[in-house]
Backbone as ProteinMPNN parsed JSONL, in Angstrom:
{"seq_chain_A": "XXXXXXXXXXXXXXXXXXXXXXXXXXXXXXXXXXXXXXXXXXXXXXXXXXXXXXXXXXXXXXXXXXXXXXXXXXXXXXXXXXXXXXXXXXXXXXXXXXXXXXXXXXXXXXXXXXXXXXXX", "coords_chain_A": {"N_chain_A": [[86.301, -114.874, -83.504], [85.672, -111.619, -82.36], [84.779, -111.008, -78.786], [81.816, -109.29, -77.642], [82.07, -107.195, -75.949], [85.485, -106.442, -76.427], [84.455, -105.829, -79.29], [82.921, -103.168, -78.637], [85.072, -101.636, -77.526], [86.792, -101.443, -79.688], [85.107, -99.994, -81.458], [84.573, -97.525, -79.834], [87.111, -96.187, -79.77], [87.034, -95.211, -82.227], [86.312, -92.779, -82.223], [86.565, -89.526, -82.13], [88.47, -87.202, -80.508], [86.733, -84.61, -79.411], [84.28, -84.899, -79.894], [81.163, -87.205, -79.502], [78.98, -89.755, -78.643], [76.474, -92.231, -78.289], [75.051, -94.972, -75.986], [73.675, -96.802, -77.406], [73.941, -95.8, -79.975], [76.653, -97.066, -80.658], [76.035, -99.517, -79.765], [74.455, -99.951, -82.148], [75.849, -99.513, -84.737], [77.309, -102.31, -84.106], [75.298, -103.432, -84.67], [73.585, -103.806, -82.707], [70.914, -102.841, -81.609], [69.613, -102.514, -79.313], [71.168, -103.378, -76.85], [72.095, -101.29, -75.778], [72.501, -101.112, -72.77], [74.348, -103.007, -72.827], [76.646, -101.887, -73.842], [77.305, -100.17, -72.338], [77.898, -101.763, -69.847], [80.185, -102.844, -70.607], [82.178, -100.684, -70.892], [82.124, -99.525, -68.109], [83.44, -101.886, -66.997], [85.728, -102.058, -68.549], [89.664, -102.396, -67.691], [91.69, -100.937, -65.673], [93.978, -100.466, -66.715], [93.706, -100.305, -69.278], [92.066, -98.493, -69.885], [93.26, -95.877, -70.663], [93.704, -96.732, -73.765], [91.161, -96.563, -74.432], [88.541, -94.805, -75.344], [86.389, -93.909, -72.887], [86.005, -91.53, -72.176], [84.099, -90.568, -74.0], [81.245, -91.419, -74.642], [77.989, -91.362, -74.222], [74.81, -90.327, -72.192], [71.81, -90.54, -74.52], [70.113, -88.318, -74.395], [72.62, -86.802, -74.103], [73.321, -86.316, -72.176], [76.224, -86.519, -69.279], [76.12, -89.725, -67.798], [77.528, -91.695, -66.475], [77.741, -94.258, -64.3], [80.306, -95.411, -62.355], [82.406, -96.455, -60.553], [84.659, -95.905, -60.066], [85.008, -93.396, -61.322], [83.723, -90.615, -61.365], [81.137, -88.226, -62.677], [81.042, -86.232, -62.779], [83.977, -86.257, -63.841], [84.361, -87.233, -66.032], [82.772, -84.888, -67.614], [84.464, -83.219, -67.345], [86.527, -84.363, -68.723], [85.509, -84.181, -71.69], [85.486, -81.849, -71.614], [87.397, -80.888, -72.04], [88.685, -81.948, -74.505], [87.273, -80.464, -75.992], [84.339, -80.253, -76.098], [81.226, -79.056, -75.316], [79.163, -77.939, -72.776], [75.942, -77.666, -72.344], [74.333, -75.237, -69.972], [72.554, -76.993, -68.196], [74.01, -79.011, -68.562], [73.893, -80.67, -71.109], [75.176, -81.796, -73.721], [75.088, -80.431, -77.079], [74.292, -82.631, -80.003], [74.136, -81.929, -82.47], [76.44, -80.288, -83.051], [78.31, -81.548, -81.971], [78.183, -84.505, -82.2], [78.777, -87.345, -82.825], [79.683, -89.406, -86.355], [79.735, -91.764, -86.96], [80.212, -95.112, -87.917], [80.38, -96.746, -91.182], [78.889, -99.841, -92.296], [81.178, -100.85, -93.842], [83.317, -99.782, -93.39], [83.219, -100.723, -90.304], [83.33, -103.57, -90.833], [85.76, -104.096, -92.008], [87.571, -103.032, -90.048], [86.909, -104.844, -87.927], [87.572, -107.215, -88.74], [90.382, -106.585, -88.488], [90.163, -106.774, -85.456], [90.025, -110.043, -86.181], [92.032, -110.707, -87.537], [94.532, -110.353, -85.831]], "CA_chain_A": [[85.558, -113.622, -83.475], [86.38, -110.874, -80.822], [83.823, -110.707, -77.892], [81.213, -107.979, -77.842], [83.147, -106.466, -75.378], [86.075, -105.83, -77.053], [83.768, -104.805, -80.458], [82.517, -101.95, -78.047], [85.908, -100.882, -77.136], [87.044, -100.888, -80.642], [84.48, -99.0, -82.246], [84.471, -96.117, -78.699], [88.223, -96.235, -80.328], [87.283, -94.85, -83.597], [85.485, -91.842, -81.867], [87.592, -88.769, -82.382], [88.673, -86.158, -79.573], [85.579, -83.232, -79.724], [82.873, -85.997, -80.43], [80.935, -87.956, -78.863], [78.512, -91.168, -79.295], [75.625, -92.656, -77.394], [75.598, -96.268, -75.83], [72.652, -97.031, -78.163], [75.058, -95.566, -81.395], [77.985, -97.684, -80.349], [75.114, -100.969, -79.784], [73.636, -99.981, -83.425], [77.119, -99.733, -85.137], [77.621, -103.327, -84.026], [74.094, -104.204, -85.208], [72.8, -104.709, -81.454], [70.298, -101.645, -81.287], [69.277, -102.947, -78.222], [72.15, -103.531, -76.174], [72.929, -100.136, -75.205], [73.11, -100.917, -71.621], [75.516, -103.858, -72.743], [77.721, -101.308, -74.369], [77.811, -99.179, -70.785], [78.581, -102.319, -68.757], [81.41, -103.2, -71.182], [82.536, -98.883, -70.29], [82.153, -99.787, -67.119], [84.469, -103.095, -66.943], [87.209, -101.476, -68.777], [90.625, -102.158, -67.139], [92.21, -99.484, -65.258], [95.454, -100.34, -67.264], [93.222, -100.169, -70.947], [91.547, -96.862, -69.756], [94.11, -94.65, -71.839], [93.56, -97.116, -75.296], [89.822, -96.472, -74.692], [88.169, -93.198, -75.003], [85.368, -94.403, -72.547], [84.442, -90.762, -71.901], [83.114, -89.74, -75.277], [79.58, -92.229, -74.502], [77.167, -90.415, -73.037], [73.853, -91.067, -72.652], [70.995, -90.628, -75.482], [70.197, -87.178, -73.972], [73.388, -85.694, -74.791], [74.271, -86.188, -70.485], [76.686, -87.865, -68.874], [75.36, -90.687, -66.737], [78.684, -92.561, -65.454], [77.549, -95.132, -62.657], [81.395, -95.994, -62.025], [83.138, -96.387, -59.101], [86.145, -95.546, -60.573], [85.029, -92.205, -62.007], [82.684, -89.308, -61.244], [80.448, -87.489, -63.761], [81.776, -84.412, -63.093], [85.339, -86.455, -64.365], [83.969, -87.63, -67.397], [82.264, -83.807, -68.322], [85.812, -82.476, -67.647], [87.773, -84.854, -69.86], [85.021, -84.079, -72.528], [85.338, -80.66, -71.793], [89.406, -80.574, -71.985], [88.381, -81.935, -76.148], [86.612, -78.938, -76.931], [82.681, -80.28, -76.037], [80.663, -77.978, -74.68], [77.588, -78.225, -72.065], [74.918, -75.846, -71.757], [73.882, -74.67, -68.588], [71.667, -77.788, -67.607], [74.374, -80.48, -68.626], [73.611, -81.551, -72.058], [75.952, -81.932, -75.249], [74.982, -80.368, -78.588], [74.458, -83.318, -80.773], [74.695, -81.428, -83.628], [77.722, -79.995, -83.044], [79.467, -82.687, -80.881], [77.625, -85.806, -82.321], [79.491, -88.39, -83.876], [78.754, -89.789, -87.181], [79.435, -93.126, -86.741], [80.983, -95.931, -89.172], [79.642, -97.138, -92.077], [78.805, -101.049, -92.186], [82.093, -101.036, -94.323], [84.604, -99.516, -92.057], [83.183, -101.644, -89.259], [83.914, -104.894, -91.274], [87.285, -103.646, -92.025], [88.147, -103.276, -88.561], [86.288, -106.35, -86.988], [88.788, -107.967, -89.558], [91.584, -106.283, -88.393], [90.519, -107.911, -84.541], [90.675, -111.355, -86.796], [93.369, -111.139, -87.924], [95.885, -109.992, -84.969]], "C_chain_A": [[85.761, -112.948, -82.111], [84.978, -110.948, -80.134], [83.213, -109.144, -78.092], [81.817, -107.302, -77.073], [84.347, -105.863, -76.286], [85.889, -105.149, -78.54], [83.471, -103.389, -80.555], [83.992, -101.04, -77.979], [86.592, -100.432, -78.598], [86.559, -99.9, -81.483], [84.678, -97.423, -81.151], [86.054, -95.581, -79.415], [88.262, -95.106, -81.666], [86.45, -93.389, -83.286], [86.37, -91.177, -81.808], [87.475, -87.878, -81.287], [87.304, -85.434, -79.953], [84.713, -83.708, -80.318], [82.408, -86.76, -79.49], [79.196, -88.903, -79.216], [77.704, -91.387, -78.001], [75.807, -93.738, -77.053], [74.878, -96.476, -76.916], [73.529, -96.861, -79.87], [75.824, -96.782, -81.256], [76.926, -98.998, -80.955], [74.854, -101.142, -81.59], [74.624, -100.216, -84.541], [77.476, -101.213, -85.151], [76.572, -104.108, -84.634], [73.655, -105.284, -84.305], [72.007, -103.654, -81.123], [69.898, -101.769, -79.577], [69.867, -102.962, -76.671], [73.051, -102.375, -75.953], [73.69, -100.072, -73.551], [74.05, -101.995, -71.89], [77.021, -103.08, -73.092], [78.352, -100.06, -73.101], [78.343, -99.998, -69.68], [79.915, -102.789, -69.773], [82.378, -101.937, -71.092], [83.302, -99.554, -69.158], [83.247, -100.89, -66.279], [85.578, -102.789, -67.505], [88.571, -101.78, -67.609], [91.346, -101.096, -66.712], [93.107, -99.69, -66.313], [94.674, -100.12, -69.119], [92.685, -98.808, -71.126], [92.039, -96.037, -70.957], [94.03, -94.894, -72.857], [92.167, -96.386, -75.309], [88.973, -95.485, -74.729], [87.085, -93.073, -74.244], [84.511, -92.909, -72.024], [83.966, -90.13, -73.006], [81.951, -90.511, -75.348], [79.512, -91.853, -73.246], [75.783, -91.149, -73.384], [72.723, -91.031, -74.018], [70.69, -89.07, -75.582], [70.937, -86.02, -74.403], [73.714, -85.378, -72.973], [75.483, -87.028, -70.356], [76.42, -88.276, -67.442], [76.163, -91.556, -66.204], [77.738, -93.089, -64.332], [79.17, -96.155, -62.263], [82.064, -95.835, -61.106], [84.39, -95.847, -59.411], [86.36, -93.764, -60.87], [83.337, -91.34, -62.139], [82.251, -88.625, -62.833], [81.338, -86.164, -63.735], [83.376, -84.761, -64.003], [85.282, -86.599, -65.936], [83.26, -86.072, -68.294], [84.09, -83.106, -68.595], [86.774, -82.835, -68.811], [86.999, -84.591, -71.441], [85.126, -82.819, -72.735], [86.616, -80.3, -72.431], [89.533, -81.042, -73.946], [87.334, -80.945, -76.701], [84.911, -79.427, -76.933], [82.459, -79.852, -75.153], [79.385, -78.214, -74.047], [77.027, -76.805, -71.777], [74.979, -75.93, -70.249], [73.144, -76.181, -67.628], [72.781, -78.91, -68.226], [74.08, -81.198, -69.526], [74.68, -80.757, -73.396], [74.685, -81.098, -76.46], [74.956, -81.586, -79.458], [74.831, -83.065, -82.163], [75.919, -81.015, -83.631], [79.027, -80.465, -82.564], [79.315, -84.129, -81.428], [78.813, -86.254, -83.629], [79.063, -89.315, -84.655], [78.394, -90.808, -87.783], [80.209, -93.613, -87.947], [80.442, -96.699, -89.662], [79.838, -98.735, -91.825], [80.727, -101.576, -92.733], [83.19, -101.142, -93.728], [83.88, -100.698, -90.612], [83.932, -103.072, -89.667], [85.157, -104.594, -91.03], [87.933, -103.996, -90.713], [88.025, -104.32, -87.834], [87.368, -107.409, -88.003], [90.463, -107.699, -89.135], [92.046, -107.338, -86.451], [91.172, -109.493, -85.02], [91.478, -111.721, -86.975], [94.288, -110.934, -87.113], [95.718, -111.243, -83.654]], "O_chain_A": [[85.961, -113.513, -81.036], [84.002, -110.952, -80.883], [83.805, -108.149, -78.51], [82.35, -106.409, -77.731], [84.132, -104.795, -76.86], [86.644, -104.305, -79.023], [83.539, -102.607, -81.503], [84.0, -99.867, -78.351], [86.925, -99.257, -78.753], [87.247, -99.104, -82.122], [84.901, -96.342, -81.697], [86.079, -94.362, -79.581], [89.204, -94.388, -82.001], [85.922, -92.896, -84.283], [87.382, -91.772, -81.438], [86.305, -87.664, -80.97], [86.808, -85.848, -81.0], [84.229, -83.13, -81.291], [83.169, -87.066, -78.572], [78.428, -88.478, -80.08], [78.03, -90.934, -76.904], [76.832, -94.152, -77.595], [75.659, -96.284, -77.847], [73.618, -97.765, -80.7], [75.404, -97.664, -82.005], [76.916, -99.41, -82.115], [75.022, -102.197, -82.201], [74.321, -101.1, -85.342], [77.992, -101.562, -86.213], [76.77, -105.241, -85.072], [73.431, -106.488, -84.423], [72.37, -103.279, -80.009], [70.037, -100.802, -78.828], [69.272, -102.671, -75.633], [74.282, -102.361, -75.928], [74.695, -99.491, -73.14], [74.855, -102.005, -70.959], [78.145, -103.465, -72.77], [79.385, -99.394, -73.039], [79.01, -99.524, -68.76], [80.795, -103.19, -69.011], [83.556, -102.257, -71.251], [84.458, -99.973, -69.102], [83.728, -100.684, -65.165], [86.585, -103.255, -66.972], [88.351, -101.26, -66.515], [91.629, -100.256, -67.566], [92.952, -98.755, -67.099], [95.414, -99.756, -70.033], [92.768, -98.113, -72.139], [91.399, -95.647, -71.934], [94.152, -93.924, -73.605], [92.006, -95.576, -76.222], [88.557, -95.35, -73.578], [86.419, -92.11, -74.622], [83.339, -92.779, -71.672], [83.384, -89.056, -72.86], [81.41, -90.258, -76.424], [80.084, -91.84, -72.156], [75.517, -92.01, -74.223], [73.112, -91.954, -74.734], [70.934, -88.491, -76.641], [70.576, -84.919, -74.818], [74.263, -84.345, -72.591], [75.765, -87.989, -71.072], [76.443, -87.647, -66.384], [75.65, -92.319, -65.386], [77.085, -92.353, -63.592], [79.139, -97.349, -61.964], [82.332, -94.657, -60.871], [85.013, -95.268, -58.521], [87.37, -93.075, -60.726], [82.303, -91.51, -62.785], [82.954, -88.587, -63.842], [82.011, -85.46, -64.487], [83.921, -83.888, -64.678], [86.041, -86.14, -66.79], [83.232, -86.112, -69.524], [84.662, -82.705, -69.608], [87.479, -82.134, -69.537], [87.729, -84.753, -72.419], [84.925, -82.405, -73.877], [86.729, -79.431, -73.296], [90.398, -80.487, -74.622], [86.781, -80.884, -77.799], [84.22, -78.926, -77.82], [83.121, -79.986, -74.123], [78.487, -78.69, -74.741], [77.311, -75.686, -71.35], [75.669, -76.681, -69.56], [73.319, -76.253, -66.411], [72.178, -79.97, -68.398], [73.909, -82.387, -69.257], [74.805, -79.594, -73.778], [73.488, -81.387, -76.444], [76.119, -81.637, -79.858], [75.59, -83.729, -82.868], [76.597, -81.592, -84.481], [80.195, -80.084, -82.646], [80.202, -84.944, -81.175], [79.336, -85.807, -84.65], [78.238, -90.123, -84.227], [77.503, -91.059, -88.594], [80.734, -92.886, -88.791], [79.87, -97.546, -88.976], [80.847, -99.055, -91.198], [81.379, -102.433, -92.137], [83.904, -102.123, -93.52], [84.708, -101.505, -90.191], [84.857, -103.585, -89.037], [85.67, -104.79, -89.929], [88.621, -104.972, -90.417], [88.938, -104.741, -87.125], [87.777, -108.455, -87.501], [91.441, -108.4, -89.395], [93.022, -107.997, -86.093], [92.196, -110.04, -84.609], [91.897, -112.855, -86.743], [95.319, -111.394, -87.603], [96.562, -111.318, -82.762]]}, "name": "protein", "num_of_chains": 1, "seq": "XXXXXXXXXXXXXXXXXXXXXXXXXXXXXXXXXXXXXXXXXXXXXXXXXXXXXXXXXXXXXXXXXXXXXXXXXXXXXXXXXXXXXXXXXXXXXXXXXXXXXXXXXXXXXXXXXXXXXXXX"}
C-alpha cells in the first residue's frame, strides 16, 4: 500500500489546471477528514525534482487563500501560478469556490487509482 504521502500527491495529481482543492478535500478524498494539516506537510515535503509531477499549487486553504508556509516558495508564487491557470482572486485574496472549486473523486475513481499505485 502506497504511503499517505504519496496518496496526497496522487490525488493533488488528479486536480485539473483552473481548479483548485482544499487540504481538508484532498484529507476527505482519502477518507482522513482530519488530516488536513497532514496533507499540507506532505505539500510541503515534496521534492524539488517531483515539484513539476505535482500540482502542489492548486491546495489552498479552506478559505479559498493561499497559506504556503514553504521555504521554497512564497504566497505571492503560488497565487501567480494559480493565476497563470485562469483562477481568479478578488481584491482581498480569496478564490471563488464556486467557480474555481474542485469537485473531487468519487470513492470509485480513488480505488481505481490507489490500485493503479499497487500495481506499478
Amino acid at each position: 500500500m502506497a504511503s499517505f504521502f504519496d496518496q496526497v500527491y496522487l490525488v493533488v495529481q488528479q486536480i485539473p489546471p483552473g481548479k483548485v482543492a482544499s487540504y481538508g478535500q484532498v484529507a476527505a478524498i482519502l477518507g482522513s477528514p482530519r488530516a488536513a494539516r497532514t496533507v499540507g506537510w506532505a505539500l510541503a515535503s515534496l521534492r524539488e525534482s517531483n515539484e513539476a509531477d505535482v500540482p502542489w499549487q492548486r491546495v489552498i486553504n479552506s478559505q479559498g487563500r493561499v497559506s504556503i508556509r514553504n521555504l521554497r516558495h512564497a504566497m505571492a508564487e503560488q497565487q501567480a501560478l494559480l493565476e497563470a491557470e485562469g483562477v481568479e482572486f478578488d481584491a482581498r485574496g480569496y478564490v471563488d469556490w464556486r467557480r474555481f472549486g474542485w469537485d473531487g473523486l468519487s470513492s470509485v475513481e480513488l480505488e481505481a487509482l490507489l490500485e493503479q499505485i499497487a500495481d506499478s
